[in-house]
Biopython code that builds the backbone (N, CA, C, O; Angstrom):
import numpy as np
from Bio.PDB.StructureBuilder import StructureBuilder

atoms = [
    (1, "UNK", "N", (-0.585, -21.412, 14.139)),
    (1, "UNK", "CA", (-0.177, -22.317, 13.097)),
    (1, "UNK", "C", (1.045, -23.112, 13.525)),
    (1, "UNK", "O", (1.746, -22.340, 14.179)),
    (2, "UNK", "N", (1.600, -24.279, 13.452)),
    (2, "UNK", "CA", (2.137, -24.901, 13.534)),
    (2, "UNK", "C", (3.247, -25.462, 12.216)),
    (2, "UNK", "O", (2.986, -25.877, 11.087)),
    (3, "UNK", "N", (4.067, -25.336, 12.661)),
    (3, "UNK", "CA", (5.184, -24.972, 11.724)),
    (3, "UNK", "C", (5.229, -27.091, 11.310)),
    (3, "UNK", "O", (5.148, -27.945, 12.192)),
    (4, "UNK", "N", (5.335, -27.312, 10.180)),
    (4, "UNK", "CA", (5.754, -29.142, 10.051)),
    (4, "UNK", "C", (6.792, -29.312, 9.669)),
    (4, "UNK", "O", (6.892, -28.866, 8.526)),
    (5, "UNK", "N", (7.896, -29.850, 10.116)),
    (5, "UNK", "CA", (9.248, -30.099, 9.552)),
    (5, "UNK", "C", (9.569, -31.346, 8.195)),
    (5, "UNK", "O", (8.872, -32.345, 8.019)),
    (6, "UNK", "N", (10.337, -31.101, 7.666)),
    (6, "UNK", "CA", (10.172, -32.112, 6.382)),
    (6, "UNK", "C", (11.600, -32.637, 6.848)),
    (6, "UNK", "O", (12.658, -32.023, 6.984)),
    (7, "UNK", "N", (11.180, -34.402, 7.111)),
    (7, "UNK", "CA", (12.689, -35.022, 6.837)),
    (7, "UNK", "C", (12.608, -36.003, 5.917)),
    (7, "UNK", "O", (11.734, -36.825, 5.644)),
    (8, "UNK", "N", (14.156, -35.659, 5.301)),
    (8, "UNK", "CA", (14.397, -36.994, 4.503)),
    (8, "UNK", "C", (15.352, -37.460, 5.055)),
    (8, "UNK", "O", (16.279, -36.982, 5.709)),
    (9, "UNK", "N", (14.869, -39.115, 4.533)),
    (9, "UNK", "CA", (16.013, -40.403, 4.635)),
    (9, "UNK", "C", (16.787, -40.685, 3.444)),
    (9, "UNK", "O", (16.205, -40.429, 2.389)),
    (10, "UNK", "N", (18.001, -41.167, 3.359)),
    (10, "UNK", "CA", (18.791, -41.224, 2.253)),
    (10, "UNK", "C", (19.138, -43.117, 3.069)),
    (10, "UNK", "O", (19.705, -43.537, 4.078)),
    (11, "UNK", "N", (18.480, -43.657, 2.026)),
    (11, "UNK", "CA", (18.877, -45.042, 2.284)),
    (11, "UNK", "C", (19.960, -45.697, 1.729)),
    (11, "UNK", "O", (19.550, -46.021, 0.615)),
    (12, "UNK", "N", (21.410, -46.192, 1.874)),
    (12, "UNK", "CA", (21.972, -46.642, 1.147)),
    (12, "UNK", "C", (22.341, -48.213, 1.055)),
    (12, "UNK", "O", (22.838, -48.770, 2.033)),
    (13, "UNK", "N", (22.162, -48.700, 0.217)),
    (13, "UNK", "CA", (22.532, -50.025, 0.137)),
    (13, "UNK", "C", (24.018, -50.490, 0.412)),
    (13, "UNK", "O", (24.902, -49.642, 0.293)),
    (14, "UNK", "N", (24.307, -51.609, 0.725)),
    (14, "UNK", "CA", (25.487, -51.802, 0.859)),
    (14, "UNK", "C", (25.591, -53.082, -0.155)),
    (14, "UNK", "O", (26.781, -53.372, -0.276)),
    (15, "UNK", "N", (24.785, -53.911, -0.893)),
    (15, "UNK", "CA", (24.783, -54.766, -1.506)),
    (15, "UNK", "C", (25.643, -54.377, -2.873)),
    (15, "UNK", "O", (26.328, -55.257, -3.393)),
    (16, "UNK", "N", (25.598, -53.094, -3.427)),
    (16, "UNK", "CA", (26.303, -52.411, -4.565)),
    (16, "UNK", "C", (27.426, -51.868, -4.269)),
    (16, "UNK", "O", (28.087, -51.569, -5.264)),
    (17, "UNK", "N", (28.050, -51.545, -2.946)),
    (17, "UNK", "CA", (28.857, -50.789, -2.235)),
    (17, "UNK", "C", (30.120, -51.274, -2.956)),
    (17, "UNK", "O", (29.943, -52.395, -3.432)),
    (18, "UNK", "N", (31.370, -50.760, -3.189)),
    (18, "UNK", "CA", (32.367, -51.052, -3.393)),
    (18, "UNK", "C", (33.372, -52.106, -2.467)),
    (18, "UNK", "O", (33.391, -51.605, -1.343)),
    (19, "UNK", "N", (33.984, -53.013, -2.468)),
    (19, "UNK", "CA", (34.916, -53.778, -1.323)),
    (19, "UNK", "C", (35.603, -52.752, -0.499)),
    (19, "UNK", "O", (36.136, -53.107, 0.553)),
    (20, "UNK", "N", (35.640, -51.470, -0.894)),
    (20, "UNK", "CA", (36.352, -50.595, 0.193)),
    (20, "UNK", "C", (35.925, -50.156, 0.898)),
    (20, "UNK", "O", (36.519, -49.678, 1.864)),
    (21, "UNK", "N", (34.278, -50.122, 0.655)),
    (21, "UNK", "CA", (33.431, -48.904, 1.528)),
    (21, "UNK", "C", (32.883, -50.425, 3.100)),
    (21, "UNK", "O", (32.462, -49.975, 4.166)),
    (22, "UNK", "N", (32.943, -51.210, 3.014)),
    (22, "UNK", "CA", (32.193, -51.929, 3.983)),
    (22, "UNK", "C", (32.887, -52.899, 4.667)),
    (22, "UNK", "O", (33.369, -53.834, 4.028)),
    (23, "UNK", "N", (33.005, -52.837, 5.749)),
    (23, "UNK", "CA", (33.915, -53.808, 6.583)),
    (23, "UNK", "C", (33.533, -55.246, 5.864)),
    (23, "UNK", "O", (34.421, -55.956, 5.390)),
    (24, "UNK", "N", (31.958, -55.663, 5.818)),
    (24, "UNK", "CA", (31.873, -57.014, 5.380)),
    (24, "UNK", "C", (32.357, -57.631, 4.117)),
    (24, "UNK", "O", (32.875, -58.723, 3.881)),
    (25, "UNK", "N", (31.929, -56.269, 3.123)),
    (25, "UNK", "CA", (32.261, -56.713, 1.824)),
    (25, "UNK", "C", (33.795, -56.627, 1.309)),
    (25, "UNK", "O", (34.225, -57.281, 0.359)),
    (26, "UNK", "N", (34.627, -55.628, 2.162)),
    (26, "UNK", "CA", (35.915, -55.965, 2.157)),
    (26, "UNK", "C", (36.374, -57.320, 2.577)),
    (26, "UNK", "O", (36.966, -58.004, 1.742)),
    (27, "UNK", "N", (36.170, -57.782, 3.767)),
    (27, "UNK", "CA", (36.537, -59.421, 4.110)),
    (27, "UNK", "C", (36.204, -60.324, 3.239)),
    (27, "UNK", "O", (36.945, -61.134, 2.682)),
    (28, "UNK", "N", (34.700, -60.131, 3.085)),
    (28, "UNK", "CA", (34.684, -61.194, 1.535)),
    (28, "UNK", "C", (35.323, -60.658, 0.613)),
    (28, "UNK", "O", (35.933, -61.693, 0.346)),
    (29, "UNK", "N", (35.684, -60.004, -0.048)),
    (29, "UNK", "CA", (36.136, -59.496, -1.470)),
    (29, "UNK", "C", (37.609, -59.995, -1.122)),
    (29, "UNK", "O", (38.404, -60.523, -1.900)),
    (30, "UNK", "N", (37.808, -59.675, 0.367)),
    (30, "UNK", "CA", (39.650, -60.342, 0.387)),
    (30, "UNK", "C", (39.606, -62.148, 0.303)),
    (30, "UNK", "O", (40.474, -62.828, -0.244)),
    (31, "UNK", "N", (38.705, -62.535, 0.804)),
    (31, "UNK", "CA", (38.439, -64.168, 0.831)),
    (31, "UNK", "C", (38.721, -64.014, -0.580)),
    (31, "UNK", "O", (39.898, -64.019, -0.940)),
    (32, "UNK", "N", (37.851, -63.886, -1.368)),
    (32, "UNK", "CA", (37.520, -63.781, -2.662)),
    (32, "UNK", "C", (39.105, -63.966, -3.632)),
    (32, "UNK", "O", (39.483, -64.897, -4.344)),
    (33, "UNK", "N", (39.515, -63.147, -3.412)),
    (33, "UNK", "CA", (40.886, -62.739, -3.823)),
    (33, "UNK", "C", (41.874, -63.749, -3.162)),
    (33, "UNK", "O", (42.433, -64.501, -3.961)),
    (34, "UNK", "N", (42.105, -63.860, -2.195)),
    (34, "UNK", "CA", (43.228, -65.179, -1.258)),
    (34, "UNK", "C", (42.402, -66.533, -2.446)),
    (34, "UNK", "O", (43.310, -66.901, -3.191)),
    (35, "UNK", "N", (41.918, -66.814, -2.577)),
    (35, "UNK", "CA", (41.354, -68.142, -3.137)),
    (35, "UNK", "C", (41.293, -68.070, -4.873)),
    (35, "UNK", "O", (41.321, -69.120, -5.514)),
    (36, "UNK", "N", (41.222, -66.951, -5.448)),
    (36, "UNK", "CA", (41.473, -66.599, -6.763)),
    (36, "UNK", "C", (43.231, -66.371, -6.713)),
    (36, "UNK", "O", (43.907, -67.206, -7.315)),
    (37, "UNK", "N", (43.662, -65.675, -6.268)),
    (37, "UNK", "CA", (44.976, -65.590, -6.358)),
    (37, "UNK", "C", (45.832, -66.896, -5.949)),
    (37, "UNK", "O", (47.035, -66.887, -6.209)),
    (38, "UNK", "N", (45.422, -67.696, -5.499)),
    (38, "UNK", "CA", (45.850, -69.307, -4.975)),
    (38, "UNK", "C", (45.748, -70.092, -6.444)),
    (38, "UNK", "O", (46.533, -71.037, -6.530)),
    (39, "UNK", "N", (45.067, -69.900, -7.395)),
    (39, "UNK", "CA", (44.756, -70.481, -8.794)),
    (39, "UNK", "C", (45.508, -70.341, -9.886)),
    (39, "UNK", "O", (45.403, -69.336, -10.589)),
    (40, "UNK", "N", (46.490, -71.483, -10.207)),
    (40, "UNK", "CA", (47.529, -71.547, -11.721)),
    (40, "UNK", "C", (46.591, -71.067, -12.622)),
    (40, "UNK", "O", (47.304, -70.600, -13.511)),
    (41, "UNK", "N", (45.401, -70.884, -12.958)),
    (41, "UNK", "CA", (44.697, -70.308, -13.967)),
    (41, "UNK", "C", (44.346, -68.899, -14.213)),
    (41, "UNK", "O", (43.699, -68.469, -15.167)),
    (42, "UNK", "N", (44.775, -68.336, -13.385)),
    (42, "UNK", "CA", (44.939, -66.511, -13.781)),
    (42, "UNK", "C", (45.591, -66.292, -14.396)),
    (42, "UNK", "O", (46.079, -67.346, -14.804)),
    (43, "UNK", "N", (46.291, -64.996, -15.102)),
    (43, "UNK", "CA", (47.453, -64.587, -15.070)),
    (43, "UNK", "C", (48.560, -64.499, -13.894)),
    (43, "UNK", "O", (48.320, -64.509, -12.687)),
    (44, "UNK", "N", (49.698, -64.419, -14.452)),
    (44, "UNK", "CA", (50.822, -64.918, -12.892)),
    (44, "UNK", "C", (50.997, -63.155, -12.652)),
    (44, "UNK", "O", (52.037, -63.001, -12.013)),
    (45, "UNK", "N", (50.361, -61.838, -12.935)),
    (45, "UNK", "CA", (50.362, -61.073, -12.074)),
    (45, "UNK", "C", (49.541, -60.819, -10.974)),
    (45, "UNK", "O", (49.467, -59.815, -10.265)),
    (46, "UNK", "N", (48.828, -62.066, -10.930)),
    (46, "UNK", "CA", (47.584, -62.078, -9.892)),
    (46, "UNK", "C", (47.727, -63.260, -9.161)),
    (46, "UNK", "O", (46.997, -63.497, -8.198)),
    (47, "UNK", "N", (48.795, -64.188, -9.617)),
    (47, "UNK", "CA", (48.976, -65.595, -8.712)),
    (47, "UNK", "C", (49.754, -64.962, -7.509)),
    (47, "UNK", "O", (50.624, -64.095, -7.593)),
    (48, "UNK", "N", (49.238, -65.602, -6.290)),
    (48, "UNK", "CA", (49.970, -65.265, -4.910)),
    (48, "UNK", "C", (49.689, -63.847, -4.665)),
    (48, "UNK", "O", (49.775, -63.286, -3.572)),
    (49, "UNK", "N", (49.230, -63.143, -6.148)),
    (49, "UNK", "CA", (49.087, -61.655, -4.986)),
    (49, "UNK", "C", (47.826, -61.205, -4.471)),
    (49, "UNK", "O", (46.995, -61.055, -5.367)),
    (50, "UNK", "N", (47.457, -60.968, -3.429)),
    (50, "UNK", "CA", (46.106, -60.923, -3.561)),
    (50, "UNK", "C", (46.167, -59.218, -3.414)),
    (50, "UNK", "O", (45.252, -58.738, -4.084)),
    (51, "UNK", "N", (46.657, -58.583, -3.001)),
    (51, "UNK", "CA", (45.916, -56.647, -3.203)),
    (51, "UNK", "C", (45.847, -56.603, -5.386)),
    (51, "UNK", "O", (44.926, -56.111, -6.038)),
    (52, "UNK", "N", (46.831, -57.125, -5.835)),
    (52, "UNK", "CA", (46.170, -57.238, -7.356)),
    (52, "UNK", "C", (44.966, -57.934, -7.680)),
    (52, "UNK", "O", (44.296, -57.460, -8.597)),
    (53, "UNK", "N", (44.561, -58.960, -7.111)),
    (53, "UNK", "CA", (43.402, -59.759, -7.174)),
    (53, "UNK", "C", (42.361, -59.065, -6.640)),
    (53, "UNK", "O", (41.289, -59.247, -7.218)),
    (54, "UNK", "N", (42.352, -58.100, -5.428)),
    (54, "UNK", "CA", (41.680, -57.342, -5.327)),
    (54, "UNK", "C", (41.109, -56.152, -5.927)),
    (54, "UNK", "O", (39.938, -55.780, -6.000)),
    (55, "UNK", "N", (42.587, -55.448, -6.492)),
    (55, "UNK", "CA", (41.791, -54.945, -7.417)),
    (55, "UNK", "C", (41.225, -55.081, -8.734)),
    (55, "UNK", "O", (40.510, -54.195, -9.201)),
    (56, "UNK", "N", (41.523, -56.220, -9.410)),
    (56, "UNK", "CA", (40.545, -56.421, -10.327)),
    (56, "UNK", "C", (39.312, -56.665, -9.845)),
    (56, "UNK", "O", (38.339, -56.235, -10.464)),
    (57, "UNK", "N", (39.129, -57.525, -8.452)),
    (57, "UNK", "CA", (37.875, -57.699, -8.422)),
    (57, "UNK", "C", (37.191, -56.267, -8.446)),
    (57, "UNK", "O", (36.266, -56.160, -9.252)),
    (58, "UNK", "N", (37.523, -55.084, -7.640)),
    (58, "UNK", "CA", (36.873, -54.144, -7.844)),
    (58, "UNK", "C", (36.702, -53.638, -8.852)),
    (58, "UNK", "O", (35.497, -53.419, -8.978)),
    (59, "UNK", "N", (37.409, -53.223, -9.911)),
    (59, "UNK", "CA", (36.876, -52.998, -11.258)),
    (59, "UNK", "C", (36.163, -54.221, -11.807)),
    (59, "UNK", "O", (35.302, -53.702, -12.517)),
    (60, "UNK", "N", (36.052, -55.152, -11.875)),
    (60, "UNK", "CA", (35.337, -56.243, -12.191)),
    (60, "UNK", "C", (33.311, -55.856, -11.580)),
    (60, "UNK", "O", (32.250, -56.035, -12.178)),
    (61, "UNK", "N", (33.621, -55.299, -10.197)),
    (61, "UNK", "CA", (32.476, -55.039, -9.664)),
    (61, "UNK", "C", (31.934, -54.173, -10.211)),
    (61, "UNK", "O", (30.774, -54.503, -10.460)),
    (62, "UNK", "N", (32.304, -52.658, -10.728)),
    (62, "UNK", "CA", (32.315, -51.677, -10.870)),
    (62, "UNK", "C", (31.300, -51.233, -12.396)),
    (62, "UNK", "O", (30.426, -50.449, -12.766)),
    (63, "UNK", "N", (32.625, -52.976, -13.149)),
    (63, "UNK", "CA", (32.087, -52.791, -14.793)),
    (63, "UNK", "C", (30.966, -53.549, -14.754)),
    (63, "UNK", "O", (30.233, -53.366, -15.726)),
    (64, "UNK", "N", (30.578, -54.354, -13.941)),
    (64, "UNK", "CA", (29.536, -55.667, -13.966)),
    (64, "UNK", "C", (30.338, -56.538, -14.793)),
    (64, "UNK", "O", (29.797, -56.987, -15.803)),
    (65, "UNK", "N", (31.319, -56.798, -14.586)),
    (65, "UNK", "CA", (31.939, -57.990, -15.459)),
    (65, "UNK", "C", (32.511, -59.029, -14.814)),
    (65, "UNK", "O", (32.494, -58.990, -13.584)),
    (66, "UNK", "N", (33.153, -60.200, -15.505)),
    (66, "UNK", "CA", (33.236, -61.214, -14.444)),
    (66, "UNK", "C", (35.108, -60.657, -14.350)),
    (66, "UNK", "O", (35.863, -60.062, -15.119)),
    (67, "UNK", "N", (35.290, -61.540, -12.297)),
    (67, "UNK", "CA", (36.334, -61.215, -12.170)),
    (67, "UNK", "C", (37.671, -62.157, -13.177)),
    (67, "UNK", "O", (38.843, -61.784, -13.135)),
    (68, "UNK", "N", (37.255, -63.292, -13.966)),
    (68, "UNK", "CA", (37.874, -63.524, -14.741)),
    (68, "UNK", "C", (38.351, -62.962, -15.881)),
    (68, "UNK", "O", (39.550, -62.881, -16.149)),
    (69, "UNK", "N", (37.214, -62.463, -16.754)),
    (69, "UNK", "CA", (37.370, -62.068, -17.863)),
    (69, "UNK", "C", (38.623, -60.132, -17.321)),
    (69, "UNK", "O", (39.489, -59.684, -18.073)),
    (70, "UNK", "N", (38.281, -59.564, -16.084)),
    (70, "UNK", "CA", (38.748, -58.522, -16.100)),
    (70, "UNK", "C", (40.319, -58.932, -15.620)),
    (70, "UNK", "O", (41.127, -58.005, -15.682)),
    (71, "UNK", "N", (40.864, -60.355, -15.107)),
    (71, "UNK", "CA", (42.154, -60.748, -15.107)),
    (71, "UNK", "C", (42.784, -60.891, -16.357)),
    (71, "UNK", "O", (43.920, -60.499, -16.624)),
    (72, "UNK", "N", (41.791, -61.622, -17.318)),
    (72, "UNK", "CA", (42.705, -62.142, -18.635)),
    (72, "UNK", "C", (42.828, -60.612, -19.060)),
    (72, "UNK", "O", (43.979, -60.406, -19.445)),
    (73, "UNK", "N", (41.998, -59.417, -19.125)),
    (73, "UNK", "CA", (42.750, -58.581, -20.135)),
    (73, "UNK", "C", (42.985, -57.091, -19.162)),
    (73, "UNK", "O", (43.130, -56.111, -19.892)),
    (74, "UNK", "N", (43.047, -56.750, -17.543)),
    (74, "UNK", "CA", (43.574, -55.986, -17.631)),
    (74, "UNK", "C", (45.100, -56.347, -16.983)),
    (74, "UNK", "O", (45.322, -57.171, -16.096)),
    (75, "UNK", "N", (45.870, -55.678, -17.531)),
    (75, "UNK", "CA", (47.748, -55.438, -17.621)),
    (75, "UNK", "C", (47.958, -54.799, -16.462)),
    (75, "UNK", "O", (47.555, -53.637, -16.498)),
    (76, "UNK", "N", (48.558, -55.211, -15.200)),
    (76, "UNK", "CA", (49.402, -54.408, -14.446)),
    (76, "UNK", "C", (50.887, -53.533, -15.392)),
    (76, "UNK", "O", (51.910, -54.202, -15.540)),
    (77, "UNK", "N", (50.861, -52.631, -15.739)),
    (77, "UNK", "CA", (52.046, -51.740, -16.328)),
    (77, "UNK", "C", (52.298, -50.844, -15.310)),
    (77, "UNK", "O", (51.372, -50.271, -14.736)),
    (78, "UNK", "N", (53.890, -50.597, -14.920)),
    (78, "UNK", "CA", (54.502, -49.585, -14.177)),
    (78, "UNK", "C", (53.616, -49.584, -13.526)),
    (78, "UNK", "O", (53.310, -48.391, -13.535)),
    (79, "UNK", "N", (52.490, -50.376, -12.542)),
    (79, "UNK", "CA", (52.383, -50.180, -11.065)),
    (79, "UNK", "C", (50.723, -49.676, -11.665)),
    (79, "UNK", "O", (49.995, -49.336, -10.733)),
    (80, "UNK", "N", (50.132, -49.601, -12.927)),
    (80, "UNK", "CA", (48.939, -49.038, -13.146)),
    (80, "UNK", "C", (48.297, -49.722, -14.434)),
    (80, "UNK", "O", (48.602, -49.732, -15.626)),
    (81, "UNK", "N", (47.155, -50.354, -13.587)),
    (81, "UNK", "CA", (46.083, -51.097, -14.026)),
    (81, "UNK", "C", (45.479, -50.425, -15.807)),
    (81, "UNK", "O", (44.834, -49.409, -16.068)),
    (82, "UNK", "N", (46.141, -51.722, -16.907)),
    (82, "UNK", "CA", (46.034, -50.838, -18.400)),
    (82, "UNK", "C", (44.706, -51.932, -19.110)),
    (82, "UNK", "O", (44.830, -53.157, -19.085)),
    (83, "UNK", "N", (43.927, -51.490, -19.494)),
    (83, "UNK", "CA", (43.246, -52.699, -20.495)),
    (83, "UNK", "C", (43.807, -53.323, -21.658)),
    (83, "UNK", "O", (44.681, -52.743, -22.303)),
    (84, "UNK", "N", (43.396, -54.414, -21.968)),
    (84, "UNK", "CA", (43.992, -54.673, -23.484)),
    (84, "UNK", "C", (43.445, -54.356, -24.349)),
    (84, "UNK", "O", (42.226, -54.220, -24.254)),
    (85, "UNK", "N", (44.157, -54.085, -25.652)),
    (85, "UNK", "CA", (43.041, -53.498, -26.857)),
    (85, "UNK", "C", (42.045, -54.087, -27.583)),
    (85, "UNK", "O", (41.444, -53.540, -28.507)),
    (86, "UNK", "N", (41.770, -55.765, -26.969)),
    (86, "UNK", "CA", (40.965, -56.539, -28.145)),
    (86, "UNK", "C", (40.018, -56.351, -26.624)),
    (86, "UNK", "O", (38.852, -56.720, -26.765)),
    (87, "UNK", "N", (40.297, -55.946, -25.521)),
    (87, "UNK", "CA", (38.618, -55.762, -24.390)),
    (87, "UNK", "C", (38.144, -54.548, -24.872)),
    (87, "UNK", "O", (36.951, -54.320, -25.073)),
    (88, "UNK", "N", (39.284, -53.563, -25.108)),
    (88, "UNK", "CA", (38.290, -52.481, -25.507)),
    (88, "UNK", "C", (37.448, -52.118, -26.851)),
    (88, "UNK", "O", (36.645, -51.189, -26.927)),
    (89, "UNK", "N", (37.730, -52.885, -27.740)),
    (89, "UNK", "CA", (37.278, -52.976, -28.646)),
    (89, "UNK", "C", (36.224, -53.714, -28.830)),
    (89, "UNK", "O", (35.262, -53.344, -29.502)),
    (90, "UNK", "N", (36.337, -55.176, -28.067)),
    (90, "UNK", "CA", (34.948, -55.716, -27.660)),
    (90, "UNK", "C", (34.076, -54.844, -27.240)),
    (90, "UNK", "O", (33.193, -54.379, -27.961)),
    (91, "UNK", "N", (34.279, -54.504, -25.851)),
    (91, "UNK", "CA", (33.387, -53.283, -25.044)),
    (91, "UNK", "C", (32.365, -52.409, -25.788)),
    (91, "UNK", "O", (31.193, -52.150, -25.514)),
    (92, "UNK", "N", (33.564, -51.833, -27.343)),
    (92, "UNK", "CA", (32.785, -50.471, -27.414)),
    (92, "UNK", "C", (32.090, -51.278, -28.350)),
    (92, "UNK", "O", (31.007, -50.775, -28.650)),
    (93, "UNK", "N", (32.325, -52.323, -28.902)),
    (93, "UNK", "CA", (31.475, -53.093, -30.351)),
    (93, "UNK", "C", (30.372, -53.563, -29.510)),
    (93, "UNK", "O", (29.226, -53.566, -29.961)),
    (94, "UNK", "N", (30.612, -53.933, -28.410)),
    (94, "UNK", "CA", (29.393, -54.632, -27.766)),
    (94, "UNK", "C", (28.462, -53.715, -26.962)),
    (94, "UNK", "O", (27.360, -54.183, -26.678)),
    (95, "UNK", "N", (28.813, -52.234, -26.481)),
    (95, "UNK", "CA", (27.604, -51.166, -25.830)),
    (95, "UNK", "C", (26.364, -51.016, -26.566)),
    (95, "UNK", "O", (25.334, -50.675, -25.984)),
    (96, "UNK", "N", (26.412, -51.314, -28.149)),
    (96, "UNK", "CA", (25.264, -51.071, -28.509)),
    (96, "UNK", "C", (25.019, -49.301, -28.509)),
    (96, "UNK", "O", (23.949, -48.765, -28.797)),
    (97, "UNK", "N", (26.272, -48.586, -28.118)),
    (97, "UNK", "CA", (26.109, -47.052, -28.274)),
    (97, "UNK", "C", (26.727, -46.478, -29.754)),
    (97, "UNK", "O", (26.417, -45.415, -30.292)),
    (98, "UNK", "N", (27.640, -47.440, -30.227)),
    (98, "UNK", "CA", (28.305, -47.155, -31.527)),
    (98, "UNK", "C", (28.612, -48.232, -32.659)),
    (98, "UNK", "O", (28.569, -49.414, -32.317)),
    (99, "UNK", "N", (28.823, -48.017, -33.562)),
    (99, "UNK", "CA", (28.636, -48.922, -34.518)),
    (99, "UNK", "C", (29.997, -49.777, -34.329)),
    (99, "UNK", "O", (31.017, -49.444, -33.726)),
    (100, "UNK", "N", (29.698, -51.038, -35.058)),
    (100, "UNK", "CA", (31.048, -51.582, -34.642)),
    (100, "UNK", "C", (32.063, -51.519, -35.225)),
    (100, "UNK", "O", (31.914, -51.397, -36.441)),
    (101, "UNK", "N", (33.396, -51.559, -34.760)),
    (101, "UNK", "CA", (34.793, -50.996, -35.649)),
    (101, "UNK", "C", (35.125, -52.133, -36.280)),
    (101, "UNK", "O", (35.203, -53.292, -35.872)),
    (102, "UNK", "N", (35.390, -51.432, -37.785)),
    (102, "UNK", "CA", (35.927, -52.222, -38.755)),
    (102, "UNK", "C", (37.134, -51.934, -39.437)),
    (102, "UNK", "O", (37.287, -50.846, -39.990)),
    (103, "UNK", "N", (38.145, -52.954, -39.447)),
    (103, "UNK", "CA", (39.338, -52.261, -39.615)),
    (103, "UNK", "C", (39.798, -52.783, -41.435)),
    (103, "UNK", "O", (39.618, -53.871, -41.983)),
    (104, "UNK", "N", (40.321, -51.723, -41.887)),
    (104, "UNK", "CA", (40.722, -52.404, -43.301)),
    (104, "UNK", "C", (42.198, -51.912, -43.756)),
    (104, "UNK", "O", (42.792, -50.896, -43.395)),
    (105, "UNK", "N", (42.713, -53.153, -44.855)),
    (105, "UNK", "CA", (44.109, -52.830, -44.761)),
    (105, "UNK", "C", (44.243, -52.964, -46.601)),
    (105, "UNK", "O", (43.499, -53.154, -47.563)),
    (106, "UNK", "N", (45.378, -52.779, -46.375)),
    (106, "UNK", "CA", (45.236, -53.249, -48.392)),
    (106, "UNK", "C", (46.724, -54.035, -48.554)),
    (106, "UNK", "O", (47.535, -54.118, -47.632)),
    (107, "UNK", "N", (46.922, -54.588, -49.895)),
    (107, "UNK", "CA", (47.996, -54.937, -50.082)),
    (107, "UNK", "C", (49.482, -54.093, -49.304)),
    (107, "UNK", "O", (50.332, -54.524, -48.525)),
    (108, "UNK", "N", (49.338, -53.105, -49.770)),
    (108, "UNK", "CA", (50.624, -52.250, -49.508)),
    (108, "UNK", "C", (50.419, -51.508, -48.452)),
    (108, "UNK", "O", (50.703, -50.312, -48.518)),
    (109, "UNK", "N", (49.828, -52.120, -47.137)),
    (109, "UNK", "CA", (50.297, -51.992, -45.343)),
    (109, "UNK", "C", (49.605, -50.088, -45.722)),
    (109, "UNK", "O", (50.158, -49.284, -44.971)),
    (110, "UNK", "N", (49.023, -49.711, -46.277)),
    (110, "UNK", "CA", (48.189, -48.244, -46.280)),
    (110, "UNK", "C", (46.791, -48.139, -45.913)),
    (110, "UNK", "O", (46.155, -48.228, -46.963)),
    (111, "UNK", "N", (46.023, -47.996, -44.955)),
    (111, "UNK", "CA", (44.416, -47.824, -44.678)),
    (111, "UNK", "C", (43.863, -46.733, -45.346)),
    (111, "UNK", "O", (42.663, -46.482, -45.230)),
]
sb = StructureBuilder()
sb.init_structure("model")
sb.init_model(0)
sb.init_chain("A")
sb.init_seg("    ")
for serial, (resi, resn, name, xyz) in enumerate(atoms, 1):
    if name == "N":
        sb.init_residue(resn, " ", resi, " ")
    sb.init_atom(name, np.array(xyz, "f"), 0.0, 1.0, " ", f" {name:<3s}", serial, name[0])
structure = sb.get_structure()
């Protein structure tokens, strides 16, 4: 009898890969960033810098969102990347996993 060996292949794409994992997609993702960070239309914690421009683009990649929309609302604070509260509130109103938040107030500032 003859013994048959079983191999598997584990194929990975690099088209989904993160800008860190791939020599190519790092160079573009830094192009990417030098030419976004060159633009008066960001926020000015992302004008001239490009490792911040970079990393939004990667969370930008990550969320499937555009690298604009993830400049206007996430906050560099103390050195760590914060969202704003009207993205996250979009976000969770818009997953379609939970109902959407409704906020109510009354005359006398009490919910």
């Amino acid at each position: 009898m003859q013994n048959k060996e079983t191999t598997t292949t584990l194929a990975v794409s690099t088209e989904t890969d993160s800008a860190a994992l791939s020599v190519n997609n790092f160079d573009h993702a830094q192009r990417v960033a030098k030419a976004l960070s060159s633009s008066t239309m960001i926020p000015a914690q992302y004008q001239n810098n490009i490792p911040n421009t970079l990393v939004a683009l990667e969370m930008a990649h990550r969320i499937g969102a555009s690298p604009l929309m993830v400049m206007q609302n996430l906050h560099i604070i103390h050195g760590r990347p914060s969202w704003s509260s009207s993205f996250i509130i979009a976000a969770l109103n818009s997953c379609g996993r939970f109902s959407a938040i409704n906020f109510e107030t009354s005359a006398d500032g009490k919910a």
